[in-house]
N, C-alpha and C positions, 0 to 999 in steps of 0.2 A: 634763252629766257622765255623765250613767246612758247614755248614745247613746254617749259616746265608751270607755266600757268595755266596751260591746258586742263593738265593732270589735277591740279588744284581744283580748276571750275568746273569740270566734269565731275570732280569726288563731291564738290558743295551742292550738283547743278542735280543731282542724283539721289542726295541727301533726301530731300524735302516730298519727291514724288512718289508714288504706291509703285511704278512703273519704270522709277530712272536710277535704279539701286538694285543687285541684286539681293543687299542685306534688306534695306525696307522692303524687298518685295515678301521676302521672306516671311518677315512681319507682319503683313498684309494678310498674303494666305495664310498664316497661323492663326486669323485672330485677334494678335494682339492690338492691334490698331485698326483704323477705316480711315478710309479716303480723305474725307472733310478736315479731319485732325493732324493726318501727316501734313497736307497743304497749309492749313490756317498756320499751323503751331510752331512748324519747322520753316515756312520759307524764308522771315528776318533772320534767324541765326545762320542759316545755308547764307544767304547772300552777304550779311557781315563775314561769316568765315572766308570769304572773296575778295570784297569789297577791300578790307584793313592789309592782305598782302599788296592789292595795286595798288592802293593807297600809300604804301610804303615806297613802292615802286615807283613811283610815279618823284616819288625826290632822288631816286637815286641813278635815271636813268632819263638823259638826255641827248639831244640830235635832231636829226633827221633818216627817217627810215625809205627806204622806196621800195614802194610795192612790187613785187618778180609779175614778169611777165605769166602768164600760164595758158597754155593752150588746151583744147580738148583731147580730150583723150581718144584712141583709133578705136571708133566705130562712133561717137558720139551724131555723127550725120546721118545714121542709121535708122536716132530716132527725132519728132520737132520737140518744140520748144514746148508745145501744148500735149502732146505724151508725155512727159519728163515732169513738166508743171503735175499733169494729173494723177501722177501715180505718186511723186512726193506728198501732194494733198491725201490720195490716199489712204497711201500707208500712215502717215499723219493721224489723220480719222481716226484708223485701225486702230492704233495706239489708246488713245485717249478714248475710244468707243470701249474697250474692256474692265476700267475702273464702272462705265456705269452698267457693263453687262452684270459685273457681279453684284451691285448695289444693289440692280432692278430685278436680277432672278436668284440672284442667291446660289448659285451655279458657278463651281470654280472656275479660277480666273483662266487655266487653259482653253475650255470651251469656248471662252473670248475670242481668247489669239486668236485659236484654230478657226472660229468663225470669219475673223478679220484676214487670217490668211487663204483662205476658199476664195474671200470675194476678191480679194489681189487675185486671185486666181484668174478668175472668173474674168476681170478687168483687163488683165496683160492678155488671154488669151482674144476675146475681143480687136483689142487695140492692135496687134501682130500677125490677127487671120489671113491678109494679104500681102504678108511680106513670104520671103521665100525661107528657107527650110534653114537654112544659115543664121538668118536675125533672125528668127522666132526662137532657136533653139538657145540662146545666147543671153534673153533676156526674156526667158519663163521662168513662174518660180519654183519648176522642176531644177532649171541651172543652178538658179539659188539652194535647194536644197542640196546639191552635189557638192556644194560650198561649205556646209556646215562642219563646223572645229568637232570633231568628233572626239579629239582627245582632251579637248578642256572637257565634255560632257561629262565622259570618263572620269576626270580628275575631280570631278564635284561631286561627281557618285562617290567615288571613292572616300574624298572625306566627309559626308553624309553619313555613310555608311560606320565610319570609323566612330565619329561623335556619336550616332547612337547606341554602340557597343560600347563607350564609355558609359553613357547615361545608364544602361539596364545594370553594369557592371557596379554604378553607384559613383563613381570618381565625379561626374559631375554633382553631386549634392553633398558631397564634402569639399567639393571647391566652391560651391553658393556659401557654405557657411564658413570657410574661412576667410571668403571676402568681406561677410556681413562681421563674423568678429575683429575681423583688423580695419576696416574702412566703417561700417556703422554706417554708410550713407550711399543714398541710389545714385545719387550728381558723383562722387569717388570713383566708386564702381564704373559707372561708363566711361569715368574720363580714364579711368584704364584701360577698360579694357578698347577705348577708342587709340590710346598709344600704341597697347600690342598688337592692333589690326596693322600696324606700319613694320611691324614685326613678321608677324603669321597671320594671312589671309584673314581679311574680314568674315567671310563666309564660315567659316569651322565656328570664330566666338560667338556668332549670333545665334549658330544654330546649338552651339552647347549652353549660350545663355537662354535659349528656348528653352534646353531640355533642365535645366537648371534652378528654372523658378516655374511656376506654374501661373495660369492667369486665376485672379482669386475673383471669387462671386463680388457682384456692386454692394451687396451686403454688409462687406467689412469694416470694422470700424476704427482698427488700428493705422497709425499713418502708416508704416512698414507695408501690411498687406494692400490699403489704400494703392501706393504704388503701383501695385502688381494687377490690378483691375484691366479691363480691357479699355486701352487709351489712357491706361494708370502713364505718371511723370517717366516711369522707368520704360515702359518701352519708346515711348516720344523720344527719352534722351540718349537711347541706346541707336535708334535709328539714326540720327545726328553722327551719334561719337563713331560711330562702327564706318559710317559713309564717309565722313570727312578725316579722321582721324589716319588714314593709310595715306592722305596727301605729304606725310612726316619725312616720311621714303619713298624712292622712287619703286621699291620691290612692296608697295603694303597695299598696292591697287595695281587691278588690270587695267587702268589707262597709264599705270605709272611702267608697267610694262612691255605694252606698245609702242609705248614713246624708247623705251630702250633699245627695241629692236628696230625702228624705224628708222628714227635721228640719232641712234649709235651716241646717246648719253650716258654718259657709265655713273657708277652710283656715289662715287665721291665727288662728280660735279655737283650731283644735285643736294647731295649732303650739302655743299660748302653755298650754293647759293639759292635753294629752293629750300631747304626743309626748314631752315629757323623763319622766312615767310610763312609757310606753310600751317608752321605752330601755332604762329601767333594768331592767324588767322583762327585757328582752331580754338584754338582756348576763349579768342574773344567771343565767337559766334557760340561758345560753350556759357559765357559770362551772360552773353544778351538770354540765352535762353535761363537758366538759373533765376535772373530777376525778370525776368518775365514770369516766373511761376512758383521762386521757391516762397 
């Protein structure tokens, strides 16, 4: 249960941020939003989408729990308490330094990272110049780099690649218009396509609902195009539904997939006792946003 709530508050906890979502990040570097909007607009419905599953929880689920013992992991004595403090602060920094690298220079957000990972660089090499050839090599973030999933990379390229051979091909701009003739509304719209992310990877629909509507000039003066402005309703609630909405299943997010190879949760547990939380979670934190702005 405590695994399946995870996945719930990492999809809500992800939602709201430029930086803690790959669909909002998406969004971010498109354009279609900025910083101040994702935070102010998205963090009450992300944390209701949380909030109304424990909340539920919380009557159906009593006792006494006792905390597992846990010990350090082998090499942890390798490094103190004030290396480990500093590099978590950090890398911390690093993070949150990149929202305003792009604000302040206008300079993709990679240039960010890549700056923030130099100076981790910079820091671990520092902090390990005295140790011997064993720990230094072990906790530089050359190690780290040797670490990286090279095949999820792959797998993003790949459906990148794919959506946008859709989009030139057109298939995506006959799927914008028959969602606008059968749903008629941008709140519909995302709550769908916030279901199907619990279906087929969030990542593919945000980036075919990128290629799907276009951001319209501040000019416009239809409510329809209004939407589609930059920080228009539709991308704010596409951020949301796309982030949260894979909490439904445990295959609609890569936390929800982690946890399957980790804790060996198979997918009709969490059907039978995570996804109708999940939902409602969803839908309410869909509700607070709706009257929040419709």
């Amino acid at each position: 249960m405590y695994a399946g709530m995870v996945v719930v508050a990492e999809n809500a906890g992800g939602a709201w941020s430029p930086i803690g979502d790959v669909t909002t990040t998406m969004l971010w570097i498109g354009g279609q939003l900025t910083t101040p909007t994702i935070i102010v607009n998205l963090i009450l419905p992300s944390a209701v989408a949380l909030l109304v599953p424990l909340l539920i929880l919380t009557f159906r689920l009593n006792g006494n729990v006792s905390r597992p013992n846990v010990s350090m992991s082998d090499g942890g004595e390798a490094t103190t308490s004030f290396e480990r403090n500093l590099i978590f602060s950090a890398g911390l920094l690093g993070l949150l330094f990149v929202p305003i690298f792009k604000t302040v220079t206008h300079l993709p957000p990679f240039m960010g990272m890549m700056l923030s990972l130099g100076l981790m660089w910079i820091l671990t090499e520092i902090l390990h110049r005295s140790k011997n050839h064993e720990v230094k090599s072990n906790r530089s973030v050359i190690a780290v780099l040797r670490k990286i999933d090279s095949a999820s990379v792959l797998f993003f390229l790949g459906i990148l690649l794919a959506v946008a051979a859709l989009q030139e091909a057109g298939h995506l701009i006959l799927t914008a218009d028959f969602l606008r003739n059968q749903l008629n509304d941008v709140y519909l719209i995302n709550i769908a396509i916030g279901f199907l992310s619990a279906i087929v990877d969030n990542v593919p629909l945000v980036a075919a609902s990128m290629g799907m509507y276009d951001i319209q000039p501040d000019n416009v003066t239809e409510a329809w195009d209004i939407a589609f402005t930059q920080n228009g309703k539709f991308w704010q609630f596409l951020a949301y539904c796309a982030g949260t909405g894979g909490s439904a299943l445990i295959i609609g997010s890569a936390a929800g997939v982690a946890v399957m190879g980790l804790e060996k949760i198979d997918f009709v547990w969490y059907l039978k006792k995570i996804s109708l939380l999940a939902i409602a979670g969803y839908l309410a934190g869909a509700g607070v946003y709706v009257l929040m702005f419709a």
